[in-house]
KEKE-3310 file (N, C-alpha, C; in steps of 0.2 Angstrom, whole numbers, plus 5000, padded with zeros to 4 digits):
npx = (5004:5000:5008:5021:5019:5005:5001:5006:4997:4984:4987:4989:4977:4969:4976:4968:4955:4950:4952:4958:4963:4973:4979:4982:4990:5003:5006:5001:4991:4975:4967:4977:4979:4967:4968:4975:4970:4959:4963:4970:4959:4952:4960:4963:4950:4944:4935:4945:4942:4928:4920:4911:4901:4903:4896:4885:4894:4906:4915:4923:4933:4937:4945:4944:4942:4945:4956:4964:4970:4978:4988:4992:4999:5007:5016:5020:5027:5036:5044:5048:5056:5067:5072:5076:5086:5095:5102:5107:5118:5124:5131:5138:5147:5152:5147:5133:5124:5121:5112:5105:5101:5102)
npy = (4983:4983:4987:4997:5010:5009:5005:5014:5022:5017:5011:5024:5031:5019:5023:5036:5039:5045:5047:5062:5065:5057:5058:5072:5068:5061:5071:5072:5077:5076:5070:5063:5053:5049:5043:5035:5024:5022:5017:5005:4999:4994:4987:4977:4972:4972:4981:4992:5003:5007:5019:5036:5048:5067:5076:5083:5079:5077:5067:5049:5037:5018:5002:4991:4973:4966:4972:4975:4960:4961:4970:4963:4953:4956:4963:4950:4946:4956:4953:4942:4942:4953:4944:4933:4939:4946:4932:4928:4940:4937:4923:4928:4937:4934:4938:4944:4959:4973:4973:4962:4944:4930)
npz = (4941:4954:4969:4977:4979:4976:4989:4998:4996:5001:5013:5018:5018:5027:5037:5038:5036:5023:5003:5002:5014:5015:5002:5006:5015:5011:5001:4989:4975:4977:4966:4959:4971:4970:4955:4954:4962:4956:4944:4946:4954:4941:4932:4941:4942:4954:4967:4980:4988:4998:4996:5003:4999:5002:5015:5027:5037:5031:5020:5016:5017:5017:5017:5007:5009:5001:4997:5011:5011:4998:5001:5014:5008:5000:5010:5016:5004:5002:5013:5011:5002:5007:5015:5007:5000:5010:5014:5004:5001:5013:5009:4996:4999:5011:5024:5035:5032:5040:5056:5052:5060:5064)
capx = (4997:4999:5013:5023:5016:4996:5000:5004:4990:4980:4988:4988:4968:4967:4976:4967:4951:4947:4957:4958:4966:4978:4983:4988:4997:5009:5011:5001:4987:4966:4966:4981:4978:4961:4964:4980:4968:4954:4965:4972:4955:4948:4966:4963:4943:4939:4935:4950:4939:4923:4919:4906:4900:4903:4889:4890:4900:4911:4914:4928:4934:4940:4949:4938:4942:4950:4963:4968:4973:4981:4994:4995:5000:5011:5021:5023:5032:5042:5049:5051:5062:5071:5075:5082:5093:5102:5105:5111:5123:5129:5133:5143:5152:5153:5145:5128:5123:5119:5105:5103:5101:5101)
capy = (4983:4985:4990:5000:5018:5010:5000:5017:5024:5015:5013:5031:5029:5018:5030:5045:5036:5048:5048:5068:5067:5052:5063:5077:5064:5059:5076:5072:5081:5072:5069:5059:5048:5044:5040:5028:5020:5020:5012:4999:4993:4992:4981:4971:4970:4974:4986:4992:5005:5009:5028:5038:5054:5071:5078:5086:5077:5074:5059:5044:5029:5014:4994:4983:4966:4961:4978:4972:4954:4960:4973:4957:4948:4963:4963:4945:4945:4961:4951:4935:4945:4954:4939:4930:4945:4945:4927:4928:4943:4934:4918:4930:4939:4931:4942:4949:4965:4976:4971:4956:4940:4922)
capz = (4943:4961:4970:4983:4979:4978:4993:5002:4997:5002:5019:5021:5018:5032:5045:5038:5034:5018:5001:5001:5019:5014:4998:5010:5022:5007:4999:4984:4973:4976:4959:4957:4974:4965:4948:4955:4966:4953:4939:4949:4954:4934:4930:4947:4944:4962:4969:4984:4993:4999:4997:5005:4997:5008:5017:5033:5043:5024:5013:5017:5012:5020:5012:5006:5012:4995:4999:5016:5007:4995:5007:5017:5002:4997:5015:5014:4999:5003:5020:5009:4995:5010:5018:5003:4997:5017:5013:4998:5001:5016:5005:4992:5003:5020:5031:5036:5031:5046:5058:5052:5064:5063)
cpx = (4996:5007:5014:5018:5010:4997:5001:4999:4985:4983:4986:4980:4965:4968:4971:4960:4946:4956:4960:4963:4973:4982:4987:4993:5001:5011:5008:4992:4980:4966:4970:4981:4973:4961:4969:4974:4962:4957:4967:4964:4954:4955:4967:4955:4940:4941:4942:4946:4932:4923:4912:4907:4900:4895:4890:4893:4908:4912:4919:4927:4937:4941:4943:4942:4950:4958:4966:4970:4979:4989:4995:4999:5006:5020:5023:5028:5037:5046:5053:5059:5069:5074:5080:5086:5098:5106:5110:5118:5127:5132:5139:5148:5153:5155:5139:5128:5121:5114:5102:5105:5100:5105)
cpy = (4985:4983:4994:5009:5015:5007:5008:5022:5022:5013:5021:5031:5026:5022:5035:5042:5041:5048:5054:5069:5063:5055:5069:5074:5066:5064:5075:5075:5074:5067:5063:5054:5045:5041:5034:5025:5016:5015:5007:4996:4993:4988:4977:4966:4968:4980:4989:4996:5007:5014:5029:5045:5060:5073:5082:5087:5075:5067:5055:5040:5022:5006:4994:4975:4964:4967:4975:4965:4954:4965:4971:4952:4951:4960:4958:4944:4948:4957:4945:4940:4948:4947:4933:4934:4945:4937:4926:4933:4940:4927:4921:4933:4940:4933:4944:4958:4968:4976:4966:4950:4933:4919)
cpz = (4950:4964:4978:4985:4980:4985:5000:5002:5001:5012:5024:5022:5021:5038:5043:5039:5028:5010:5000:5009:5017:5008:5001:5014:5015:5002:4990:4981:4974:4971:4956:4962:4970:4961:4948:4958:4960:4946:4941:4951:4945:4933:4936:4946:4950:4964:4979:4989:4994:5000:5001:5000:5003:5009:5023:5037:5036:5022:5019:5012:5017:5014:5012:5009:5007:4996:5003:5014:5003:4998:5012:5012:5001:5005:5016:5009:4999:5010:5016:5005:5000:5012:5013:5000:5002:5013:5008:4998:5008:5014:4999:4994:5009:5026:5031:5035:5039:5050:5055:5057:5061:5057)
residu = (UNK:UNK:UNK:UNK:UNK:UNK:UNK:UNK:UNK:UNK:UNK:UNK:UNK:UNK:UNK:UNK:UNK:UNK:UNK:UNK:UNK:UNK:UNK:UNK:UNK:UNK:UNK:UNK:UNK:UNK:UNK:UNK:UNK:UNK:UNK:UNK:UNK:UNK:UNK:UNK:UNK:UNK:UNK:UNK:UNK:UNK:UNK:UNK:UNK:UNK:UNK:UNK:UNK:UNK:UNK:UNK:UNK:UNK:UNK:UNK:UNK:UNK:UNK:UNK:UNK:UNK:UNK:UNK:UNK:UNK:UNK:UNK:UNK:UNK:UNK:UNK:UNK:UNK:UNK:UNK:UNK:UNK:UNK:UNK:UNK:UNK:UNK:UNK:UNK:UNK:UNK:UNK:UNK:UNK:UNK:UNK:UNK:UNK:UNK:UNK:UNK:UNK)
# end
């Protein structure tokens, strides 16, 4: 439902602040940033981005509130998960992976 790929969409969409520039960051076709973004929010039921329509100065988009929460949520979990997989591989084979401390 939400994940690593929407989670850089939606990143890139904050550095870019459109999803047609945040598509070009990461090498991928409009169409296909959108319809990830737009199917993720109907299986979320919220909405992730505020759009603007183009006009002369062009369209954007930026989070919505519930987005930044949830790619808060997201990086929480990813640091939790890293940090008990070090642990773990230094409990099986009695030694730290690389760059690991404490």
């Amino acid at each position: 439902m939400f994940g690593a790929g929407k989670a850089r969409i939606l990143c890139a969409v904050d550095k870019t602040g459109s999803i047609n520039a945040a598509a070009r960051e990461l090498g991928m076709s409009y169409r296909h940033a959108w319809s990830t973004i737009d199917a993720a929010e109907h299986r979320l039921g919220h909405k992730l981005l505020r759009r603007s329509r183009g006009g002369p100065k062009g369209g954007g988009a930026t989070l919505t509130r519930y987005a930044r929460d949830l790619l808060d949520k997201l990086n929480a979990l990813e640091e939790e998960v890293k940090n008990t997989a070090d642990k773990r591989f230094a409990r099986l084979f009695g030694q730290k992976p690389k760059g690991i401390e404490g």
